[in-house]
TIVEXKOL-571697 format. One record per residue (C-alpha): chain; z, x, y. Coordinates in nm, 2 decimals. Example, Ala and Ser with C-alpha at 12.3 -4.5 7.8 and 13.67 -1.06 7.14 Angstrom:
BEGIN
+-----+--------+--------+--------+
: mol :      w :      u :      v :
+-----+--------+--------+--------+
:   A :   0.78 :   1.23 :  -0.45 :
:   A :   0.71 :   1.37 :  -0.11 :
+-----+--------+--------+--------+
% end
This chain:
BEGIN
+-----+--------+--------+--------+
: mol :      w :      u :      v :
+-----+--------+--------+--------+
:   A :   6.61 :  -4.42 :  -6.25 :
:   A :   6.68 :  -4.76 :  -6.04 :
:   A :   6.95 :  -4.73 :  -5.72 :
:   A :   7.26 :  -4.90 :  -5.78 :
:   A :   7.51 :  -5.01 :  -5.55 :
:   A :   7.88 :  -5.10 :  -5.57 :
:   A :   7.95 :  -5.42 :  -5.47 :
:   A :   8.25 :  -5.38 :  -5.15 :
:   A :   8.37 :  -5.76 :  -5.30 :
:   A :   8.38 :  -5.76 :  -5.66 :
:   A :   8.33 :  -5.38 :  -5.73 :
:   A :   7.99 :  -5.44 :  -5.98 :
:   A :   7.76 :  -5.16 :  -6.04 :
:   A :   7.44 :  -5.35 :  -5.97 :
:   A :   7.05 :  -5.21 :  -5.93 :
:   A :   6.96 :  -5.22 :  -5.55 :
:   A :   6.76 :  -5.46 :  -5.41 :
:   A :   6.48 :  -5.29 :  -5.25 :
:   A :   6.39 :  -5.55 :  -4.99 :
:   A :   6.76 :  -5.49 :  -4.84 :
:   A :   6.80 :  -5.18 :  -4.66 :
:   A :   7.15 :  -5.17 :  -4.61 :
:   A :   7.31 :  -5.37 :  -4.91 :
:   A :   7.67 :  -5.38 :  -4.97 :
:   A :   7.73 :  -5.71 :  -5.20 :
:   A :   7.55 :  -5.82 :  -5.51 :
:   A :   7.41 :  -6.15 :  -5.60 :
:   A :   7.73 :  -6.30 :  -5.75 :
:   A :   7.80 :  -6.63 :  -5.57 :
:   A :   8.17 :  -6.54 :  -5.42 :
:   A :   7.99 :  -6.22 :  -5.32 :
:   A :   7.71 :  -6.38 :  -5.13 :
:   A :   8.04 :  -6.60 :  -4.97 :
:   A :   8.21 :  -6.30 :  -4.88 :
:   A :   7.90 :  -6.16 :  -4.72 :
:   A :   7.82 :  -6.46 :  -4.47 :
:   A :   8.18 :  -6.49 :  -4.38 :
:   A :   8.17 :  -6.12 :  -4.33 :
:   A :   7.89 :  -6.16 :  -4.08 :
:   A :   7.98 :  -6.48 :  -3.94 :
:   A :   8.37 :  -6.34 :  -3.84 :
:   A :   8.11 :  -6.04 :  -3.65 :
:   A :   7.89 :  -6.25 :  -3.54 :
:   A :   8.20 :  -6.47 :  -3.34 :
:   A :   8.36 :  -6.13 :  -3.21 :
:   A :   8.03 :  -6.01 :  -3.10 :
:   A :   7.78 :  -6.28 :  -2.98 :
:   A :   7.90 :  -6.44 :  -2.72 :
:   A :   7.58 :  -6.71 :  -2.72 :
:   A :   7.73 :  -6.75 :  -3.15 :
:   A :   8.04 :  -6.78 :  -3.01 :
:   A :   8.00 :  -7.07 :  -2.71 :
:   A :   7.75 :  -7.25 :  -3.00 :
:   A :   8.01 :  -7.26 :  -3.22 :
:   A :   8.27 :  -7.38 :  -3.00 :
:   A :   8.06 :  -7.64 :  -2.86 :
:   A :   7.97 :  -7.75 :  -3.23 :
:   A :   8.34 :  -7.74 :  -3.30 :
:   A :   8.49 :  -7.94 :  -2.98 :
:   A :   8.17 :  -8.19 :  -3.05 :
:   A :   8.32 :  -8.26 :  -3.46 :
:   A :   8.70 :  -8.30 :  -3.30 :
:   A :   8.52 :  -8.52 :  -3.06 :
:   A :   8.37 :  -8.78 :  -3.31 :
:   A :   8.68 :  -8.71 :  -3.58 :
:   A :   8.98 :  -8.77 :  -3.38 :
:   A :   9.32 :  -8.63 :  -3.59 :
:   A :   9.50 :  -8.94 :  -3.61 :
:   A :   9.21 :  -9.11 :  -3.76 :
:   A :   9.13 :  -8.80 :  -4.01 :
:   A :   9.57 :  -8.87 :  -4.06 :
:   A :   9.55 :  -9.24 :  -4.11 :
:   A :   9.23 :  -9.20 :  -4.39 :
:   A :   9.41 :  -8.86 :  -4.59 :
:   A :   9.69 :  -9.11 :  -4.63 :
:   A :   9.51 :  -9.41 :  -4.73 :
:   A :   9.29 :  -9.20 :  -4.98 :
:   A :   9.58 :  -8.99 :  -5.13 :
:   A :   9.86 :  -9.27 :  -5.19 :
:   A :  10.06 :  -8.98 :  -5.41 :
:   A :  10.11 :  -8.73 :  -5.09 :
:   A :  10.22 :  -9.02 :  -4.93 :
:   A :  10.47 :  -9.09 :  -5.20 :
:   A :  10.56 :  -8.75 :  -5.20 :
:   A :  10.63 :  -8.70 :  -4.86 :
:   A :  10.86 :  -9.02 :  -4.86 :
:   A :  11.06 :  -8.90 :  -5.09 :
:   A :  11.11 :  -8.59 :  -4.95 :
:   A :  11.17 :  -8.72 :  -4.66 :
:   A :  11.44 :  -8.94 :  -4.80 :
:   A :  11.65 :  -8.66 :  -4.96 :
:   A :  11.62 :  -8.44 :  -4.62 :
:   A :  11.79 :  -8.73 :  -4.42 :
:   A :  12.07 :  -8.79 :  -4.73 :
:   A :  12.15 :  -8.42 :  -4.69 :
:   A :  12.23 :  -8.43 :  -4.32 :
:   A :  12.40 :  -8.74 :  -4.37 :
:   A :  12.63 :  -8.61 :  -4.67 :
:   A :  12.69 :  -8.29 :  -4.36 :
:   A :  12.75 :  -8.54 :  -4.06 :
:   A :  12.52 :  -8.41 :  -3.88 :
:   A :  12.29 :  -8.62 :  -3.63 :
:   A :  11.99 :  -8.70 :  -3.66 :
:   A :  11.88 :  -8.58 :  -3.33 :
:   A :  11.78 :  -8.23 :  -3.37 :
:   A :  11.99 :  -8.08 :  -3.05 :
:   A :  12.31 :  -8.32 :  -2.99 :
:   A :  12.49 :  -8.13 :  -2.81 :
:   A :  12.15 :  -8.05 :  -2.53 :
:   A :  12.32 :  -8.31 :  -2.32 :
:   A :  12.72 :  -8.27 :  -2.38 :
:   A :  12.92 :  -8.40 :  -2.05 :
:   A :  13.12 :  -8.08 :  -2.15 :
:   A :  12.97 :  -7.77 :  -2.15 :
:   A :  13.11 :  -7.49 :  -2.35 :
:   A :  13.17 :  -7.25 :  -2.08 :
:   A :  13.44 :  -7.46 :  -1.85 :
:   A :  13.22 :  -7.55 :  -1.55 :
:   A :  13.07 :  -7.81 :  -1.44 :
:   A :  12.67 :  -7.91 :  -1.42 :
:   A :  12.49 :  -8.21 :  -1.25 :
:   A :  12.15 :  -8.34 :  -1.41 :
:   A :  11.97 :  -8.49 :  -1.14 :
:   A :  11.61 :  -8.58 :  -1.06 :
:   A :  11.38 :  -8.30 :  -0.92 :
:   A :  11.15 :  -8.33 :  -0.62 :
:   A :  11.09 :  -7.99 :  -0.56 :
:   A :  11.16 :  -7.67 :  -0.77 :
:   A :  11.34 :  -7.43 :  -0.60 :
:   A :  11.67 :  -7.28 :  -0.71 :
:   A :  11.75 :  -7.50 :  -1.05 :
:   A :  11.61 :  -7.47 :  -1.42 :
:   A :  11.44 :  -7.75 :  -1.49 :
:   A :  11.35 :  -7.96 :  -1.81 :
:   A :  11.17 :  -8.31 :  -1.87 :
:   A :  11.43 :  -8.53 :  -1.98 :
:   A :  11.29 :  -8.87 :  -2.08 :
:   A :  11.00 :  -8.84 :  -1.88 :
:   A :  11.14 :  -8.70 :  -1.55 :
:   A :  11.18 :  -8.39 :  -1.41 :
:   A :  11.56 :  -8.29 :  -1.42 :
:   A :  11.69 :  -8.00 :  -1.22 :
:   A :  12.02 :  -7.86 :  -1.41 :
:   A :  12.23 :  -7.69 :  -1.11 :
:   A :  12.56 :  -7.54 :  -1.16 :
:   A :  12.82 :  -7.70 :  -0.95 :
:   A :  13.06 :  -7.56 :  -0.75 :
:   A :  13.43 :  -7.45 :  -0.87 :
:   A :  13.58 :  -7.70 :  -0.66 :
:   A :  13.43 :  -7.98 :  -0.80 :
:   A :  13.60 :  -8.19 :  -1.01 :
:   A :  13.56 :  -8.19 :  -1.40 :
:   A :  13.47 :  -8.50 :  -1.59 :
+-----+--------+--------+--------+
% end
């Protein structure tokens, strides 16, 4: 009587192959796909040489296929997901107008009033010290809460 195996991808009863000592799939073509991403997803967590090569290979293919390029041809080849999109994107913007709503995404990030009484000053940054800090507009802005005694606007 011939060894079988089971097949650990599509669960097949299949005659071993003797030239494989420690076979888990069988021949079936998803199986054999299983089986080198099975060892390729090792091989990355294992190899470290596999893994630099394959991040070298990688960075070199974003390298010569910038995104906005790869962007600018999926559009111009698929003309429907274009259409799509646009129309999708027109009924978004009809539903926040029918709400009021802006169509910033955070209005209110710069109200001259905040919600808590007191008064803040957004002024240009230097130096980080004692301030939280975002880039508005392209400068660094320090948000430091002002004294009581200052006068609200």
């Amino acid at each position: 009587m011939t060894p079988t195996i089971t097949c650990i991808k599509c669960g097949a009863v299949v005659p071993r192959n003797p030239r494989v000592k420690k076979q888990r799939y069988c021949s079936g073509k998803e199986c054999q796909k299983a089986m080198r991403r099975s060892w390729k997803k090792k091989a990355y967590s294992k190899n470290k040489s596999y893994r630099r090569k394959h991040l070298e290979i990688q960075a070199a293919w974003r390298e010569q296929r910038p995104a906005y390029k790869y962007q600018k041809e999926y559009r111009e080849s698929h003309p429907e997901y274009v259409q799509r999109n646009r129309e999708l994107q027109r009924k978004r913007n009809q539903k926040r107008q029918k709400r009021h709503e802006s169509m910033i995404v955070n209005g209110n990030s710069l109200s001259l009033q905040p919600s808590d009484g007191v008064t803040y000053a957004i002024i240009e940054v230097k130096k980080l010290k004692d301030c939280k800090w975002e880039l508005v507009h392209g400068y660094n802005a320090g948000i430091i809460r002002a004294r009581e005694d200052l006068p609200h606007y």
